[in-house]
N, C-alpha and C positions, 0 to 999 in steps of 0.2 A: 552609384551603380544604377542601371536603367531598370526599371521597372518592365517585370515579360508581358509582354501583348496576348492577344486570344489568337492572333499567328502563330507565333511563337510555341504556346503549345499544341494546336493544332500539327505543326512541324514535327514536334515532340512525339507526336501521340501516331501520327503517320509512319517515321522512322522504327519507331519500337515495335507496330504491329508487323513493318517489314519483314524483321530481324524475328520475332515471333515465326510468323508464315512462316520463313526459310525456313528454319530451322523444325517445326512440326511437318513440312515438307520432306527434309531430310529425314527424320525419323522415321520417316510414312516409308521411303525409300530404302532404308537400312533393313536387309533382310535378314530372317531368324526364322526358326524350324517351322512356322504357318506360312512361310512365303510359300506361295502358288506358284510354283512352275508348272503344272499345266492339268487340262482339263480331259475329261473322256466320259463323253455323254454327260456333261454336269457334274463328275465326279470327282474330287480335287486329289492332285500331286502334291505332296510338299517336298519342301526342301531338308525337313527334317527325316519326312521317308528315305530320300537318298541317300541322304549322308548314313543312317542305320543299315542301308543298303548292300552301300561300300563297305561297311565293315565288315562282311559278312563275305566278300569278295577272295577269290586264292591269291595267295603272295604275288603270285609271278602277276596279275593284273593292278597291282597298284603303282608299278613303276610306269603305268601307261603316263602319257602328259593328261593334265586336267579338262583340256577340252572336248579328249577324245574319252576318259572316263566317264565325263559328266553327260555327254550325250549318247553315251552307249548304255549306264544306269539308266535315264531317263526313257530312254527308249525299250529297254526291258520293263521298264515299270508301265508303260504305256501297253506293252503289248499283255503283260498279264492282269491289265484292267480289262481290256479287252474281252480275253477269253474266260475271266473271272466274271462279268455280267452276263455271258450266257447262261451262266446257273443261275437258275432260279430260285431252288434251295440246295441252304449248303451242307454237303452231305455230312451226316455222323463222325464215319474218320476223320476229316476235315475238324469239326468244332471240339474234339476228341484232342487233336492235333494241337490245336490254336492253345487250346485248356492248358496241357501239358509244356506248352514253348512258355505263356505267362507264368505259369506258377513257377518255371525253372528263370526265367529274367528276374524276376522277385525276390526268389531266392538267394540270385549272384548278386544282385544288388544289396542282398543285407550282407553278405558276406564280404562285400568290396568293401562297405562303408566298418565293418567289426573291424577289416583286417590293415585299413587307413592310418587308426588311430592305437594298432596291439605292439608295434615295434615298439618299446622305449627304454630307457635305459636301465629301467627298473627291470624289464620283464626279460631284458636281453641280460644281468646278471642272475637272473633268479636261473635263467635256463643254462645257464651256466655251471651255477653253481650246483644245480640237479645233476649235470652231465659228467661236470670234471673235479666236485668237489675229492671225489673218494678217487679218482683216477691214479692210476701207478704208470711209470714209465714201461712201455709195451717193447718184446725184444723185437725187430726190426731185420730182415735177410734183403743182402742184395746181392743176386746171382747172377750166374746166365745159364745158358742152354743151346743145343744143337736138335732138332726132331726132325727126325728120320721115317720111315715108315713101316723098316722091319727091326728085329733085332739084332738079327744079322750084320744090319749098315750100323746100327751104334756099337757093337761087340769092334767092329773095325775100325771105329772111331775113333775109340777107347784104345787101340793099339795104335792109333797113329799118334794119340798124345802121349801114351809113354813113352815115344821113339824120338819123339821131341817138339812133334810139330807144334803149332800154337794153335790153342782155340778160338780164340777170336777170326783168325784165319780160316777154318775148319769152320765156325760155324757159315762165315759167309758165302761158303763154298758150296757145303751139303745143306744147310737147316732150309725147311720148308718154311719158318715161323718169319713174319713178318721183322722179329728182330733180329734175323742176319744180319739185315744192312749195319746193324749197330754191334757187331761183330759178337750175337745172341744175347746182348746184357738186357735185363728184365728190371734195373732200377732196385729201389727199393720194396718192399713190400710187409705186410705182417699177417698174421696168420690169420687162416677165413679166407686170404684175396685170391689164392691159386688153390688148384683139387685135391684133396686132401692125399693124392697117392705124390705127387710130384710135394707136396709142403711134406712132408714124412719123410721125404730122401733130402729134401733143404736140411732140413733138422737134426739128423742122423751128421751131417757134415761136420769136417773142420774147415776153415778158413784155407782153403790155398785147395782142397783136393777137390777129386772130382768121382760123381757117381758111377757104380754099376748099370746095364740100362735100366731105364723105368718106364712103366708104361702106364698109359693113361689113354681118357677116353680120343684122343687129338692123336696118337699113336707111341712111338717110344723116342726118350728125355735122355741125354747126355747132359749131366749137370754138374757146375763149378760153382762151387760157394765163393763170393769174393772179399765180401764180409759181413759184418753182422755188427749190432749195436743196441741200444737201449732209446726207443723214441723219448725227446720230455715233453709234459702236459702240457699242452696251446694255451699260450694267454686269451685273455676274452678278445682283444681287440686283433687275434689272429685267425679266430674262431665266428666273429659278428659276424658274418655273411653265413655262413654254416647253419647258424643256431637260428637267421631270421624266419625262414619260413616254420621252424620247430612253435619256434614262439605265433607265429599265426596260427599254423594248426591248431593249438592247442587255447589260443583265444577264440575262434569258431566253434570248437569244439565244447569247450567252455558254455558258451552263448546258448547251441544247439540244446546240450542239455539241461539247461537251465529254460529255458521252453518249450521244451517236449515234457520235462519234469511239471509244468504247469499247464499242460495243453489236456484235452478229454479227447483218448487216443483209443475209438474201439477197433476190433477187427473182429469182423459180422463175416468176412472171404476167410480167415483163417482155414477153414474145413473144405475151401474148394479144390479141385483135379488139380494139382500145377500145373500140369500137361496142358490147360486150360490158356496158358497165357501164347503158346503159339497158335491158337487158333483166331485165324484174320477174318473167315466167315461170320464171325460176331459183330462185326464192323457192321454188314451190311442189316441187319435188324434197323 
C-alpha cells in the first residue's frame, strides 16, 4: 500500500473543512424563533413573534394561504412597532396589562405540562371507579311530544288521537318543536334532562298512553310514552373519554392546592370597597 504524501492530506484536510463550511453555513441558514425578519428603527422582528402572533389570530384567518398570512402578520407587527416607538413611556395600564397576560402564560403552561402527563391508566380507573363503583342501573324514558301554544290546540290534539289519528303524523303537522320532523320522538333520556313539569307527566305514564296537556315554560306538551328501561353501568373503556378531562381537573386541582397549601398568601385588600375594581381612573395615577 502507497504511503500518503503531505498532498494527500493536504487534499484531505481542504475537503473536510468543505464539508464542515457547508454545513455551519446551512445551519447559519436554518431558521428558528431569533431569525430576524425584519427591522424598525434597529428594533428586531422575529420569527418566533409571528408564529405567537398567528396563534392569537380568528379561525376564519388561518385558512388564508401562507404567503398572504405571513406578510399580512408581518406587516401588523411592523406597523405596531411603529406606533409602539412613539411612546416614550409606557403607560401604567399598559405594564399592568403585560403583568397580568405573563403571569396567566405561566400559569397555562404549568397546567399544559400537569395536564400532559395526568391521563393514565391508573388514574383513568381510579376515576372510575369513584364515579361508577356504587352506580345502579338508572330508569331511562323514551318519548315523544307535540307543543302547541295554547291549551286549547293540545285539548284538540288529544281528540284527534282518540279518534284515531297518529301522532307521529299530528306531531309533524302541529308541533312547534324542532322534533316534528322526527314525528316529536325525544329519544331516550333520564331524569334531570327535561323540566321537571314535562319529566312528572313522563313518569305518571304507562307505555303506549298519552298525556293530559301539560304546560311548561316552552308552552303546552302533548305527550306519548313509548317506552321506558333500565340504563346498565358503562364500562370504563366506554366511559374513557367522559372521565378524561375529570381526571385532569382533578390533577391540576391537586397541584394548585398542593402549592397554594405551601405558598405565604396574605390579603392586605381584603377590607377594600369591591365597587373599587370597576373603577379604570386608577389606571391613570
Amino acid at each position: 500500500m502507497r504511503k500518503p504524501t503531505r498532498n494527500t492530506f493536504t487534499s484531505l484536510s481542504t475537503a473536510a473543512f468543505a464539508v464542515w463550511a457547508a454545513g455551519a453555513a446551512l445551519a447559519q441558514d436554518t431558521p428558528d424563533a431569533n431569525s430576524v425578519v425584519a427591522t424598525v428603527n434597529g428594533t428586531e422582528i422575529t420569527l418566533g413573534q409571528m408564529i405567537m402572533a398567528r396563534t392569537t389570530l380568528p379561525q376564519q384567518y388561518l385558512s388564508l394561504p401562507d404567503d398572504v398570512l405571513f406578510n399580512g402578520i408581518l406587516d401588523q407587527l411592523i406597523q405596531q412597532s411603529v406606533l409602539a416607538q412613539t411612546v416614550s413611556e409606557t403607560p401604567q395600564q399598559v405594564e399592568i396589562a403585560l403583568e397580568n397576560e405573563r403571569r396567566a402564560l405561566l400559569a397555562a403552561a404549568v397546567v399544559d405540562d400537569i395536564v400532559s402527563g395526568a391521563v393514565t391508566d391508573e388514574a383513568l380507573q381510579k376515576a372510575y371507579d369513584e364515579t361508577f363503583a356504587n352506580a345502579e342501573p338508572a330508569r331511562e324514558w323514551n318519548a315523544s311530544h307535540i307543543l302547541v301554544e295554547t291549551e286549547g290546540e293540545a285539548v284538540a290534539l288529544i281528540d284527534r288521537l282518540k279518534a284515531g289519528e297518529e301522532f307521529a303524523v299530528l306531531a309533524q303537522e302541529a308541533s312547534s318543536d324542532t322534533s316534528a320532523a322526527n314525528g316529536g320522538e325525544l329519544g331516550w333520556f333520564q331524569s334531570g334532562m327535561m323540566v321537571p313539569d314535562f319529566e312528572a307527566a313522563v313518569v305518571a305514564l304507562e307505555v303506549g298512553a298519552v298525556s293530559a296537556p301539560v304546560q311548561t315554560q316552552f308552552g303546552w306538551h302533548v305527550i306519548k310514552l313509548n317506552e321506558t328501561r333500565l340504563s346498565e353501568v358503562p364500562t370504563l373503556d366506554e366511559v374513557r373519554e367522559e372521565l378524561r378531562p375529570q381526571v385532569e381537573r382533578a390533577a391540576v386541582q391537586a397541584r394548585l392546592d398542593e402549592l397554594t397549601a405551601a405558598a405565604a398568601v396574605e390579603r392586605p385588600g381584603a377590607e377594600l370597597d369591591p365597587a373599587l375594581i370597576k373603577n379604570l381612573d386608577l389606571l391613570e395615577n
